[in-house]
C-alpha positions as CSV (number, residue, x, y, z in Angstrom):
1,X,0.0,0.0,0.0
2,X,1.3,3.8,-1.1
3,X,1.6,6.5,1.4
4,X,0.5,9.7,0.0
5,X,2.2,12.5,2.8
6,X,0.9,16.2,1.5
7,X,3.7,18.6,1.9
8,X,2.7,22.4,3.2
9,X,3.0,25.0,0.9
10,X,5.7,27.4,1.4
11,X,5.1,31.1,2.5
12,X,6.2,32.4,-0.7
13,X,3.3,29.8,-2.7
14,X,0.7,31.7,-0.1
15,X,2.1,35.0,-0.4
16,X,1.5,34.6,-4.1
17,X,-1.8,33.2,-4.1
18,X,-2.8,35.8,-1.6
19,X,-1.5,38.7,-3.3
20,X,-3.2,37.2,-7.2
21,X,-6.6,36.8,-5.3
22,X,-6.4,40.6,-4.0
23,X,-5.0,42.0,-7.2
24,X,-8.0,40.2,-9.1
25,X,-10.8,41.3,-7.1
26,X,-8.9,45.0,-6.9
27,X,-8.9,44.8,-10.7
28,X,-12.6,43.8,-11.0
29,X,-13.6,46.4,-8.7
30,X,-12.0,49.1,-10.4
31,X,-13.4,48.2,-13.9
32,X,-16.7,48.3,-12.5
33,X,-16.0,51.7,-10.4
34,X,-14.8,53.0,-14.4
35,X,-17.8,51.3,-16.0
36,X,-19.6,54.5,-18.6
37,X,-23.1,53.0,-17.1
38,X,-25.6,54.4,-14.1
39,X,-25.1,53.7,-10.8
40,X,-27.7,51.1,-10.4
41,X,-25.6,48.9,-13.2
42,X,-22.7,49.2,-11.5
43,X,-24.3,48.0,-8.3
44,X,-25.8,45.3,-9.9
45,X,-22.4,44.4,-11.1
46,X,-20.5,44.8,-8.3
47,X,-23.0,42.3,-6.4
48,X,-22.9,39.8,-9.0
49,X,-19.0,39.5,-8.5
50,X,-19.2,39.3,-5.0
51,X,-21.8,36.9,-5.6
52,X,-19.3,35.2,-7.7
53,X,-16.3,35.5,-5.8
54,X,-18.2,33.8,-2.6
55,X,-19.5,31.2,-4.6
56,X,-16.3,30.2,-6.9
57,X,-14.6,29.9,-2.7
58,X,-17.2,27.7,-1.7
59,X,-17.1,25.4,-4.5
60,X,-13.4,25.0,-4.2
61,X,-13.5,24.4,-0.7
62,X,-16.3,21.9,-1.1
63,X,-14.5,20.0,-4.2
64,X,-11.5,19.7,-1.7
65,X,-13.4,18.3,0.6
66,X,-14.9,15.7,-1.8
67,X,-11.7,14.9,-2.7
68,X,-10.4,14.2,1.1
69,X,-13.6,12.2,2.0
70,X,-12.8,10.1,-1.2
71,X,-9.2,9.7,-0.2
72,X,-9.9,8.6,3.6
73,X,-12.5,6.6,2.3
74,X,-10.1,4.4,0.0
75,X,-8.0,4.5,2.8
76,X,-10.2,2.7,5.3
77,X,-11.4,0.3,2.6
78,X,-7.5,-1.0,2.3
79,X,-6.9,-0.9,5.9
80,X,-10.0,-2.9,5.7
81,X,-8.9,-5.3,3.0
82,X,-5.1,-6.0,4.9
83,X,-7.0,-7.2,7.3
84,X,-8.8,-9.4,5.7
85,X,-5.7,-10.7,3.7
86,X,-3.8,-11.0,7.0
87,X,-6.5,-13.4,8.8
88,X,-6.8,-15.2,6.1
89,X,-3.4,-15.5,5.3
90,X,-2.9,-16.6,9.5
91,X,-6.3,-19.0,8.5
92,X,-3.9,-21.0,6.1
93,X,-1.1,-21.3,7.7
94,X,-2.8,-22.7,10.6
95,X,-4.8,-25.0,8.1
96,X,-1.5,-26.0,6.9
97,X,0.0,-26.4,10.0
98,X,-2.6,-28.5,11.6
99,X,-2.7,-31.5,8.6
């Protein structure tokens, strides 16, 4: 059986991601602040991209816990299955034995 061991990201991998996230939503915000339309437009922009920016978090955070779910799920089914292999592996051997 393969162990899997996740590494942390480094500071600089956050740092990055951090600083990308804020620049993006900065940039958004600003386009919509220069938008040539009413003030009612741009407010109904502005909430559909915080509507957007909450739900694209949520839906990566629930895909990634999907994905662990799945993966400590495998992992109790082979626990699961070594065990079985090892009693009946023990099973023959003392079938064996006993002839």
């Amino acid at each position: 059986m393969e162990t899997y061991r996740r590494e942390p990201d480094s500071a600089a991998w956050l740092f990055f991601v951090r600083i990308t996230f804020a620049l993006a939503v900065l940039a958004m915000a600003v386009g919509i602040y220069h938008l040539p339309v009413t003030p009612w437009v741009q407010g109904f922009m502005g909430m559909a991209a915080l509507f957007l920016t909450g739900s694209s978090i949520i839906l990566s955070k629930t895909l990634r816990d999907q994905h662990e779910a799945t993966k400590l799920t495998k992992r109790l089914d082979d626990l699961e299955t070594e065990r079985m292999l090892r009693e009946h592996a023990g099973n023959v051997a003392e079938a064996r034995n006993g002839r």
